[in-house]
PDB file of N, CA, C, O and CB in Angstrom:
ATOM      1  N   UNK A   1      15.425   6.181   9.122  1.00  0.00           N
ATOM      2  CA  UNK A   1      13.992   5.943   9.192  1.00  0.00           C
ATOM      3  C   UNK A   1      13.706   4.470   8.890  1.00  0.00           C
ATOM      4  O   UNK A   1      14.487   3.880   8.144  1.00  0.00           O
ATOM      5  CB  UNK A   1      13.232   6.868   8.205  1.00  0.00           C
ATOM      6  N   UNK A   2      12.724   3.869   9.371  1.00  0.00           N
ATOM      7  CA  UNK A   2      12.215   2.497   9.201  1.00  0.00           C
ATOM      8  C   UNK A   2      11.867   2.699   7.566  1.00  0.00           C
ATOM      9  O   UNK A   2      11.671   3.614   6.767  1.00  0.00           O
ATOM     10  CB  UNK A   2      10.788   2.059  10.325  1.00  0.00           C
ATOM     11  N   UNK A   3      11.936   0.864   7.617  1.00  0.00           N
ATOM     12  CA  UNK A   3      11.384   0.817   6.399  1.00  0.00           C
ATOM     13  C   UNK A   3      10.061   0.075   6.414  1.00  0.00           C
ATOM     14  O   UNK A   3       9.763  -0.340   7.533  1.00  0.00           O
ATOM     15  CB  UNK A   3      12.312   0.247   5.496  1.00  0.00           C
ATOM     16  N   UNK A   4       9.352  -0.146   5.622  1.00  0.00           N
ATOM     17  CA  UNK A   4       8.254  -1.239   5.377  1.00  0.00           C
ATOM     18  C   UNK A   4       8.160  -1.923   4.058  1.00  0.00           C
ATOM     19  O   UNK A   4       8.648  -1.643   2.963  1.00  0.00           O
ATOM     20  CB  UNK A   4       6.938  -0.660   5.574  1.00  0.00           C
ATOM     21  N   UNK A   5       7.408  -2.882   4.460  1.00  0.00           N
ATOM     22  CA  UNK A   5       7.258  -3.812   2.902  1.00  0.00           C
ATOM     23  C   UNK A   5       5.433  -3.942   3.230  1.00  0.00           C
ATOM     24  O   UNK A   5       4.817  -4.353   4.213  1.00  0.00           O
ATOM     25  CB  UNK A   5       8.455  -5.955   2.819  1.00  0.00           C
ATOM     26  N   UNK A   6       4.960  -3.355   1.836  1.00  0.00           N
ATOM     27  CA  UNK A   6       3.904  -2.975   1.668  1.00  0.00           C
ATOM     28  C   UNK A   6       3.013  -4.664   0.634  1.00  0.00           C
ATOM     29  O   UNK A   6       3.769  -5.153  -0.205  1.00  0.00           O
ATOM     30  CB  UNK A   6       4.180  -1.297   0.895  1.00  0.00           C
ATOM     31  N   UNK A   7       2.486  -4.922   0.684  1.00  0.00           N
ATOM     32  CA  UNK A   7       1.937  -6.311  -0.084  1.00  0.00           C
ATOM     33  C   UNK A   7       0.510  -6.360  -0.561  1.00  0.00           C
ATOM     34  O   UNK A   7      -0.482  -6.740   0.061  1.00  0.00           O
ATOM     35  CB  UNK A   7       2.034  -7.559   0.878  1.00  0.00           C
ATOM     36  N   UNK A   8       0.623  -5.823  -1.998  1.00  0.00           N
ATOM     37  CA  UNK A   8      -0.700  -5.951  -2.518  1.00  0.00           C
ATOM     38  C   UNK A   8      -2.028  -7.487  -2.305  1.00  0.00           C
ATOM     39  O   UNK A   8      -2.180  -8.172  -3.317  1.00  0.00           O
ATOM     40  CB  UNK A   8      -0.253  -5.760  -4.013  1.00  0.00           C
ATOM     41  N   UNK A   9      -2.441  -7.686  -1.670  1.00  0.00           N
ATOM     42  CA  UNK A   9      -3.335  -8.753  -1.080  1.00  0.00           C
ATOM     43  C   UNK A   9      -5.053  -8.982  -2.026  1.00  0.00           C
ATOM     44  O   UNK A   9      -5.536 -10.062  -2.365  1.00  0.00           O
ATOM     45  CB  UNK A   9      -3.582  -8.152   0.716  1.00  0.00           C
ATOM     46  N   UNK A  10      -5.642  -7.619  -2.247  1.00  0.00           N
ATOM     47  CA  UNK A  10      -7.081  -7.623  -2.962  1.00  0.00           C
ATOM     48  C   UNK A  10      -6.809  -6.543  -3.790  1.00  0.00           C
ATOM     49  O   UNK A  10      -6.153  -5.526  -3.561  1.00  0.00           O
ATOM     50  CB  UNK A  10      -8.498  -7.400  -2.016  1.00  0.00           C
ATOM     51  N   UNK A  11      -7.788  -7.139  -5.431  1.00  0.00           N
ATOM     52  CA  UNK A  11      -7.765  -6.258  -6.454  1.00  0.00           C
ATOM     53  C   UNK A  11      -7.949  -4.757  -5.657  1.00  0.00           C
ATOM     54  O   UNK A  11      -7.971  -4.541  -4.445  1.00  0.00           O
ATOM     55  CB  UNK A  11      -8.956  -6.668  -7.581  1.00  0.00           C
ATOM     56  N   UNK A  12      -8.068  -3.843  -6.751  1.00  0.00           N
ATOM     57  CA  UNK A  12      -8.571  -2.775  -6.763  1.00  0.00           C
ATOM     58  C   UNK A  12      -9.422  -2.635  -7.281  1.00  0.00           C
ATOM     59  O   UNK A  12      -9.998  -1.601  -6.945  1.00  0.00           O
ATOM     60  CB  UNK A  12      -8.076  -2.099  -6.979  1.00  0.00           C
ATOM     61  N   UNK A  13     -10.030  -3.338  -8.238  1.00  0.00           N
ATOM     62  CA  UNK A  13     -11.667  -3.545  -8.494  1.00  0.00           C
ATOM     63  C   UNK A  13     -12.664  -3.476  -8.058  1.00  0.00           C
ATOM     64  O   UNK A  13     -13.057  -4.301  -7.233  1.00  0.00           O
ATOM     65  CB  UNK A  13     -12.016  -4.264  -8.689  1.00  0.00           C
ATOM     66  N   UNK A  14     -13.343  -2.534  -8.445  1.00  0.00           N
ATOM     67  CA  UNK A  14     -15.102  -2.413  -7.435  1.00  0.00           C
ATOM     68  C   UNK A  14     -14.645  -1.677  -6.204  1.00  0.00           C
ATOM     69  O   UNK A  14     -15.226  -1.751  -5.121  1.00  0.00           O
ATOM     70  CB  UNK A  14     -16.001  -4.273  -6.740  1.00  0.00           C
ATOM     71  N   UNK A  15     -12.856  -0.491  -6.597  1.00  0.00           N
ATOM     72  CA  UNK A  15     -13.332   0.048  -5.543  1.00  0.00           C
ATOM     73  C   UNK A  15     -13.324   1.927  -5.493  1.00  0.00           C
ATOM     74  O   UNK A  15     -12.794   2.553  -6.411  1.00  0.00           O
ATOM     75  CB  UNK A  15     -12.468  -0.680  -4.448  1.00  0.00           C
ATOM     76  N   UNK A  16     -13.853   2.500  -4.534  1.00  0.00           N
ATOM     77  CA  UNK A  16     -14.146   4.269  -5.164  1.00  0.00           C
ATOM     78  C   UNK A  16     -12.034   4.309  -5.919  1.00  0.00           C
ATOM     79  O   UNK A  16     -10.950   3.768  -5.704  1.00  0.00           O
ATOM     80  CB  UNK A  16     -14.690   6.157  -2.930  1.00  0.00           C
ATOM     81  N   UNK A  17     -12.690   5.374  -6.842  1.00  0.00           N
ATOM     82  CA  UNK A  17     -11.072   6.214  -7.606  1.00  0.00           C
ATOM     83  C   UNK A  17     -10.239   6.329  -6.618  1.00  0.00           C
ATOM     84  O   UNK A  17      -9.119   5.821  -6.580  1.00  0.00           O
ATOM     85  CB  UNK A  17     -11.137   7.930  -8.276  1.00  0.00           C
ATOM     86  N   UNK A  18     -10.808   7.082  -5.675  1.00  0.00           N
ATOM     87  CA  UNK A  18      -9.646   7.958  -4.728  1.00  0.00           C
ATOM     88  C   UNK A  18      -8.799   6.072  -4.323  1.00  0.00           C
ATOM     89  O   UNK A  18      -7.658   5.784  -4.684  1.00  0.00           O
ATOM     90  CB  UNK A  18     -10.692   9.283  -2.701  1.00  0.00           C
ATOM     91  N   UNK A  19      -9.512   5.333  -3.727  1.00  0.00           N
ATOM     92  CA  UNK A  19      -8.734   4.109  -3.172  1.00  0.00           C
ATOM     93  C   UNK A  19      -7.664   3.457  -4.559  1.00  0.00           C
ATOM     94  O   UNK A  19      -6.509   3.100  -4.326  1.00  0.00           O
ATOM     95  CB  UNK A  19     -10.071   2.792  -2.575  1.00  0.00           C
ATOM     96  N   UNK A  20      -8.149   3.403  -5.677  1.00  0.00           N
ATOM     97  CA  UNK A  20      -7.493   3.148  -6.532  1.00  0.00           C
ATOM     98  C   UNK A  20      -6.179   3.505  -6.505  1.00  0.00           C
ATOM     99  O   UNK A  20      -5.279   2.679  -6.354  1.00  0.00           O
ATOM    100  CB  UNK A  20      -8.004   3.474  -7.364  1.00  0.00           C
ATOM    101  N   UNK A  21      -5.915   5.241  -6.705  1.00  0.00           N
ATOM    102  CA  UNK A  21      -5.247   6.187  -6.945  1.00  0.00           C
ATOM    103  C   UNK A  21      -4.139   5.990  -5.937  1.00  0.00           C
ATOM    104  O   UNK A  21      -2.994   6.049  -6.386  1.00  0.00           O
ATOM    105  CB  UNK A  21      -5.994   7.377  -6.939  1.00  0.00           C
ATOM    106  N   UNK A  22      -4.303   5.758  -4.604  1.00  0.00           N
ATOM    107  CA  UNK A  22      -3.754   5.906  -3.876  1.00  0.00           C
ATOM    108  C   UNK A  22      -2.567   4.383  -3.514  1.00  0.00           C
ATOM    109  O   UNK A  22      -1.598   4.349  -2.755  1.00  0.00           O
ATOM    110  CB  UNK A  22      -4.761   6.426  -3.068  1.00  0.00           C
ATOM    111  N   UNK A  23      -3.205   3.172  -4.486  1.00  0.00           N
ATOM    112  CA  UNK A  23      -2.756   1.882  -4.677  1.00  0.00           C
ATOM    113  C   UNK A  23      -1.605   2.213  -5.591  1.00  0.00           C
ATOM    114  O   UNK A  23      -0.463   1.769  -5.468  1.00  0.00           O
ATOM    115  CB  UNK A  23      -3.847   0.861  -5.242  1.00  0.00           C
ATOM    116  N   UNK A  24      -2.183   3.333  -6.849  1.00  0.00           N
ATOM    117  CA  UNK A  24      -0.889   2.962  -7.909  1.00  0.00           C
ATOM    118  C   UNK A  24       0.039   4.163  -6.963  1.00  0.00           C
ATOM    119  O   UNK A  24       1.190   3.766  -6.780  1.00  0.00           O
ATOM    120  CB  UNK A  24      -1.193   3.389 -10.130  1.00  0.00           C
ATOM    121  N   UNK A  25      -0.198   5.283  -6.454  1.00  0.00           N
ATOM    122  CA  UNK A  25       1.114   6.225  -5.869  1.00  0.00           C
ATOM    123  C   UNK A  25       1.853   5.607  -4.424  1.00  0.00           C
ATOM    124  O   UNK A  25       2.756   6.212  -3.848  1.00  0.00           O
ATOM    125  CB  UNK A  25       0.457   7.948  -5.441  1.00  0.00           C
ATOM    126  N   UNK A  26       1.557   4.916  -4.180  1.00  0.00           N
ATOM    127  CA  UNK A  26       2.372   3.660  -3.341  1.00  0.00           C
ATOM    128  C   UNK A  26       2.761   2.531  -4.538  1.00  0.00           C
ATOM    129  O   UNK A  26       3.008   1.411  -4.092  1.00  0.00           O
ATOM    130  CB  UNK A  26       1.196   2.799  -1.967  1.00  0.00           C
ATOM    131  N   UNK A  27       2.814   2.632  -5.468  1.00  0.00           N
ATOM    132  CA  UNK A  27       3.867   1.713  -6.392  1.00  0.00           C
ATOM    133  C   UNK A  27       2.779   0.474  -6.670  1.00  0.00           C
ATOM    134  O   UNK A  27       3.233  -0.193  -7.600  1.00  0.00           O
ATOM    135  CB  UNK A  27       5.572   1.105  -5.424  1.00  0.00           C
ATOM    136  N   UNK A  28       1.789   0.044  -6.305  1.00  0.00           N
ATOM    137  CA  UNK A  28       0.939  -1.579  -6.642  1.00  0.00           C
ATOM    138  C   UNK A  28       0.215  -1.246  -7.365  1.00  0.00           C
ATOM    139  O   UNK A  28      -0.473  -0.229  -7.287  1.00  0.00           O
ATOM    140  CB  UNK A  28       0.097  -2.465  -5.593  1.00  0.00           C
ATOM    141  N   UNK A  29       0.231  -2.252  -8.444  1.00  0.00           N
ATOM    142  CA  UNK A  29      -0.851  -2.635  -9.402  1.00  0.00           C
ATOM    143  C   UNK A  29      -0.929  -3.596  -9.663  1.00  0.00           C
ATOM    144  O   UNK A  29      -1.252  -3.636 -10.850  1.00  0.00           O
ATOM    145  CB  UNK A  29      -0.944  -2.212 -10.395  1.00  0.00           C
ATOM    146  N   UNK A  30      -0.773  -5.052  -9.049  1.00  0.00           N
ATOM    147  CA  UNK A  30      -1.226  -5.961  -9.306  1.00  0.00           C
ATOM    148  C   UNK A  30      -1.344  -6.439  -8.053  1.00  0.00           C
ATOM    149  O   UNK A  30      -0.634  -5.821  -7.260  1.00  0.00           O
ATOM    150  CB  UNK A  30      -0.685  -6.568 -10.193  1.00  0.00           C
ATOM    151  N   UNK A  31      -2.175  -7.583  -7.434  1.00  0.00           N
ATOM    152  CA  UNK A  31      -2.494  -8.630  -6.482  1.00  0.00           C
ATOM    153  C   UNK A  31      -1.013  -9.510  -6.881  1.00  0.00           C
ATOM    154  O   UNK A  31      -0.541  -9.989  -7.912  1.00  0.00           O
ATOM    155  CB  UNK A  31      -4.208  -9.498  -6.792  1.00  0.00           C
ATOM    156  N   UNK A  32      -0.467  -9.387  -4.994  1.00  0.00           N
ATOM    157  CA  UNK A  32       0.906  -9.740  -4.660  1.00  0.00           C
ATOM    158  C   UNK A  32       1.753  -9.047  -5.389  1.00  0.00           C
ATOM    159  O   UNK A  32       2.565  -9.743  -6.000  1.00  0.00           O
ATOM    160  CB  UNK A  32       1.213 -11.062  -4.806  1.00  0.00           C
ATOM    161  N   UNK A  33       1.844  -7.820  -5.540  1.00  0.00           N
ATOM    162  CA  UNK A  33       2.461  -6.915  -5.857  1.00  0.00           C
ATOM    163  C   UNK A  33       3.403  -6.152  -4.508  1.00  0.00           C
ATOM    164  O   UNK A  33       2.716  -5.605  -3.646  1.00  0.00           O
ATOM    165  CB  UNK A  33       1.450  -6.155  -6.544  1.00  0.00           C
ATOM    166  N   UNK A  34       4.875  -6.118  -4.339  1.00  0.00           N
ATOM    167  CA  UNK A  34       5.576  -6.012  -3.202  1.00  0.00           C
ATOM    168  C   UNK A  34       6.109  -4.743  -3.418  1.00  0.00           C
ATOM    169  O   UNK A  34       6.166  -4.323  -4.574  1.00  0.00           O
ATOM    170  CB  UNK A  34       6.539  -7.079  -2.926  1.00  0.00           C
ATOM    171  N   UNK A  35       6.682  -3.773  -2.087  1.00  0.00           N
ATOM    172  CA  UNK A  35       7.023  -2.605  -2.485  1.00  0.00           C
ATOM    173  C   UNK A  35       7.734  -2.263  -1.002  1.00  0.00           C
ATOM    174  O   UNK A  35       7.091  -2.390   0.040  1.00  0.00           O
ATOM    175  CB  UNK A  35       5.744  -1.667  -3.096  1.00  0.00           C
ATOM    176  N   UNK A  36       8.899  -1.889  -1.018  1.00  0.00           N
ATOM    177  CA  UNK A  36       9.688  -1.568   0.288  1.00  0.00           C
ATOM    178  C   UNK A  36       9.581   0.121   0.120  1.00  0.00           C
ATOM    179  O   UNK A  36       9.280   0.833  -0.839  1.00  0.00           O
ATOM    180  CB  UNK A  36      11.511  -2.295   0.324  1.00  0.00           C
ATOM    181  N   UNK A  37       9.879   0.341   1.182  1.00  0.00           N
ATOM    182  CA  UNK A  37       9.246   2.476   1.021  1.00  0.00           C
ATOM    183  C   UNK A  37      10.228   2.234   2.788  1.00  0.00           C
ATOM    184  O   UNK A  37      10.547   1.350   3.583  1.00  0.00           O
ATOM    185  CB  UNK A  37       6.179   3.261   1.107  1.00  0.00           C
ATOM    186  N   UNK A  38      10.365   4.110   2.509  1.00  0.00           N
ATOM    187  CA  UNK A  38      10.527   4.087   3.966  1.00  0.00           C
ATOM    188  C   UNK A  38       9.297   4.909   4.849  1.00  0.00           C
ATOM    189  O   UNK A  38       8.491   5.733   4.415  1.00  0.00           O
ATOM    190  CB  UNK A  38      11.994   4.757   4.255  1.00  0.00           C
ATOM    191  N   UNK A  39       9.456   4.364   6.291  1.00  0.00           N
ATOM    192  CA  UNK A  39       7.672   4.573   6.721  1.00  0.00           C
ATOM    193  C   UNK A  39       7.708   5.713   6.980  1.00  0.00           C
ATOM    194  O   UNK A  39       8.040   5.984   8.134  1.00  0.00           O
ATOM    195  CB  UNK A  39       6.893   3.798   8.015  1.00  0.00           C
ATOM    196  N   UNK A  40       7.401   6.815   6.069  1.00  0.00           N
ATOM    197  CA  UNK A  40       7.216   8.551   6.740  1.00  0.00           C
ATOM    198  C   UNK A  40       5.848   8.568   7.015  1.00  0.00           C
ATOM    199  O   UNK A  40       5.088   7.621   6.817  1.00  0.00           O
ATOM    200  CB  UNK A  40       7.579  10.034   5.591  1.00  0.00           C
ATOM    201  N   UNK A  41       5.527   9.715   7.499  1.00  0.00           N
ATOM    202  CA  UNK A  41       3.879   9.862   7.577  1.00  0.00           C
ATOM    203  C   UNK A  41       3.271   9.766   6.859  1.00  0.00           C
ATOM    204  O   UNK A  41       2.350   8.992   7.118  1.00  0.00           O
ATOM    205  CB  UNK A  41       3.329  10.716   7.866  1.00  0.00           C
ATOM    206  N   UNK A  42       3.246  10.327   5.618  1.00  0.00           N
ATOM    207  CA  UNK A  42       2.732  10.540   4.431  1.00  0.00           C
ATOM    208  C   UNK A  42       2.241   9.067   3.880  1.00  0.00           C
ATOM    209  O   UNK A  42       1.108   8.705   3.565  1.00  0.00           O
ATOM    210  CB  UNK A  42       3.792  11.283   3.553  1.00  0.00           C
ATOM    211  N   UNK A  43       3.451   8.364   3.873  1.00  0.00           N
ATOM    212  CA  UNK A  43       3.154   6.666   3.416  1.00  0.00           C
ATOM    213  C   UNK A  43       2.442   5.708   4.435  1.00  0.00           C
ATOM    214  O   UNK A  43       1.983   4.599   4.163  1.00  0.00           O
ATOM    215  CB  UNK A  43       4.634   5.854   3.145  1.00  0.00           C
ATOM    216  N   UNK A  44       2.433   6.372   5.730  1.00  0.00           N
ATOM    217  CA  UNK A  44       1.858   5.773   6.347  1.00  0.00           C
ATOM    218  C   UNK A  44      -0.017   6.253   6.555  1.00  0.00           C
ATOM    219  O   UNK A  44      -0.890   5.647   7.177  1.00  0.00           O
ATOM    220  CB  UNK A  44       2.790   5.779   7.399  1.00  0.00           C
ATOM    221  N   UNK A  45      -0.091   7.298   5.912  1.00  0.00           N
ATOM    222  CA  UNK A  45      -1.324   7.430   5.553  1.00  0.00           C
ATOM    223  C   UNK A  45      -2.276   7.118   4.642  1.00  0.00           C
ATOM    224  O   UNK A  45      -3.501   7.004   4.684  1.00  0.00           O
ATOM    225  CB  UNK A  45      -1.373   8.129   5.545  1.00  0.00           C
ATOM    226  N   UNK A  46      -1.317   6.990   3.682  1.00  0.00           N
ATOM    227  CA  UNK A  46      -1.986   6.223   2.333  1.00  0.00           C
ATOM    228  C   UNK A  46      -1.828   5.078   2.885  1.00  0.00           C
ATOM    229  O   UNK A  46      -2.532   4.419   2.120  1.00  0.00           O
ATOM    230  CB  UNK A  46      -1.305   6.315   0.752  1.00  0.00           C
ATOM    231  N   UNK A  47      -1.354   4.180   3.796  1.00  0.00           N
ATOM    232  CA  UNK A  47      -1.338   2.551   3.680  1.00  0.00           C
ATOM    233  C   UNK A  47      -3.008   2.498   4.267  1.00  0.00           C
ATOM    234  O   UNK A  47      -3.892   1.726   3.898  1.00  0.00           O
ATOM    235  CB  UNK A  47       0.134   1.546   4.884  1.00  0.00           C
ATOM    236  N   UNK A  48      -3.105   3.807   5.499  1.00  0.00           N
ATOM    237  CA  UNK A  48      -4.352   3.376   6.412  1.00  0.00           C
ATOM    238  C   UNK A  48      -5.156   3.581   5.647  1.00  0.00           C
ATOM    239  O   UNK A  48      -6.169   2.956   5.965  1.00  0.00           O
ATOM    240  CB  UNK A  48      -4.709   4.004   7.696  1.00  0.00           C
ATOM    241  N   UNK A  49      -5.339   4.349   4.427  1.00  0.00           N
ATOM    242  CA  UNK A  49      -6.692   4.107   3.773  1.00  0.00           C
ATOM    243  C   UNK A  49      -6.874   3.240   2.917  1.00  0.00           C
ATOM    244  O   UNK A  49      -7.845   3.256   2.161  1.00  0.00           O
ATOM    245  CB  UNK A  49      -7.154   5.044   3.208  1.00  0.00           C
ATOM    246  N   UNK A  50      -5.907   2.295   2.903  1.00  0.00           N
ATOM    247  CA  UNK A  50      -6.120   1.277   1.973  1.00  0.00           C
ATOM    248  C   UNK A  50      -5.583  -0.307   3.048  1.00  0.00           C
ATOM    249  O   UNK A  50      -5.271  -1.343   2.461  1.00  0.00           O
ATOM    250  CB  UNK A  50      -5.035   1.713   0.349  1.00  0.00           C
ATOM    251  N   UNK A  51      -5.569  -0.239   4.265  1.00  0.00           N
ATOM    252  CA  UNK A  51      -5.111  -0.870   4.812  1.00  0.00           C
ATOM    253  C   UNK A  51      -5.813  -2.262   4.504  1.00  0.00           C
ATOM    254  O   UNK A  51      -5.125  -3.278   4.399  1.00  0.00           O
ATOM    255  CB  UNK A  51      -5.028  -0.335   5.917  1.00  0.00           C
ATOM    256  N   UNK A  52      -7.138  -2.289   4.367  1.00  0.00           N
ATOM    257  CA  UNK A  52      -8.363  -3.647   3.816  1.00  0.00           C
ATOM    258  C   UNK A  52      -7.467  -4.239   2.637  1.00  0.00           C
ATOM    259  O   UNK A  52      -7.326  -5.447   2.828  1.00  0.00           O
ATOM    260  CB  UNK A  52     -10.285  -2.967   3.008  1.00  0.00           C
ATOM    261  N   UNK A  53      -6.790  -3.792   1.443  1.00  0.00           N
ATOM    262  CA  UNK A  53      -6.458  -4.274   0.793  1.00  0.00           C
ATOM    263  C   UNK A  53      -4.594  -4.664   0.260  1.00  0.00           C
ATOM    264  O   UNK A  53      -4.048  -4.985  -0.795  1.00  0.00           O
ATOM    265  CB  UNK A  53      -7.278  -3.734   0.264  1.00  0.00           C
ATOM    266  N   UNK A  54      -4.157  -4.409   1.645  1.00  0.00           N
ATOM    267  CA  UNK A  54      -2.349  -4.822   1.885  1.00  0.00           C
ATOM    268  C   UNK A  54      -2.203  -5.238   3.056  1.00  0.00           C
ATOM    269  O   UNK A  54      -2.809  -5.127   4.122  1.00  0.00           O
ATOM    270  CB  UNK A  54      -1.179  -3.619   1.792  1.00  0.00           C
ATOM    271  N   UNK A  55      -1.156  -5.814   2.628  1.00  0.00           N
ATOM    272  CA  UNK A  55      -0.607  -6.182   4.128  1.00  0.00           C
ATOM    273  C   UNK A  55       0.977  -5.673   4.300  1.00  0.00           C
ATOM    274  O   UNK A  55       1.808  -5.730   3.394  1.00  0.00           O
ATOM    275  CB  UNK A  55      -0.669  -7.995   4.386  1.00  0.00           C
ATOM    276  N   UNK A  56       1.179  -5.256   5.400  1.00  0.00           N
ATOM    277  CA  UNK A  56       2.198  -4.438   5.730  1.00  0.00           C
ATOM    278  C   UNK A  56       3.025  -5.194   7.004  1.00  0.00           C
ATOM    279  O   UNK A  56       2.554  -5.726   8.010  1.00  0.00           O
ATOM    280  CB  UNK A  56       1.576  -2.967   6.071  1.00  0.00           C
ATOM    281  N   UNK A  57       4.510  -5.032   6.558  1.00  0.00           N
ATOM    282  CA  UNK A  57       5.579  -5.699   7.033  1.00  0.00           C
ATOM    283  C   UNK A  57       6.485  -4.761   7.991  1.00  0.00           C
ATOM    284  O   UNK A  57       5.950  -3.681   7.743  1.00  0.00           O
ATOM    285  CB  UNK A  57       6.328  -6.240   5.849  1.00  0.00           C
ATOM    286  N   UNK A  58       7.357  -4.508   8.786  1.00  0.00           N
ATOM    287  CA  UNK A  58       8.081  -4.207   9.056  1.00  0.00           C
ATOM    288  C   UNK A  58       9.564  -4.527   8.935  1.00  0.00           C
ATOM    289  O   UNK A  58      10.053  -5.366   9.692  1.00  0.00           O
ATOM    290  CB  UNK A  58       7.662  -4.147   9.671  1.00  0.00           C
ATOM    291  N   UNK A  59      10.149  -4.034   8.213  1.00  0.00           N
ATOM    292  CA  UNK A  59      11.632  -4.532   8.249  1.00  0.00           C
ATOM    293  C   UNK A  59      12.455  -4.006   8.857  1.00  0.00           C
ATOM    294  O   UNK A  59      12.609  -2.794   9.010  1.00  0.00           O
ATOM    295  CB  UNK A  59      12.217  -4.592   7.247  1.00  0.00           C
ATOM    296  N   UNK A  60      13.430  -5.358   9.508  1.00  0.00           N
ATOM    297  CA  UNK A  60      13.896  -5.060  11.105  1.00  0.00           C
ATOM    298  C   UNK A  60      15.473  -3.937  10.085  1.00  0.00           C
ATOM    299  O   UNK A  60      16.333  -3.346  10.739  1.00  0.00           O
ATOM    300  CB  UNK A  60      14.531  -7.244  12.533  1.00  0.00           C
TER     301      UNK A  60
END
């Protein structure tokens, strides 16, 4: 399975719980906070609801 590198970019401050929640169970808690995962669905669903605040890599 692919992998990705996930990149914390904007706080989580000022934003609803659920978006929070879903920052720390993908591994980030801080701004530029880095995290390699492999891309299943599941992780790729939590990235899209938080997609405004990461930026997401592909690793070849």
């Amino acid at each position: 399975m692919k992998k990705i590198k996930i990149t914390q970019v904007k706080s989580g401050i000022d934003r609803p719980e659920r978006q929070k929640k879903t920052l720390v169970a993908l591994g980030l808690n801080k701004v530029n906070a880095v995290k390699e995962v492999e891309a299943t669905p599941q992780i790729l669903g939590m990235v899209r609801k938080v997609e405004h605040l990461v930026k997401v890599e592909e690793l070849g």
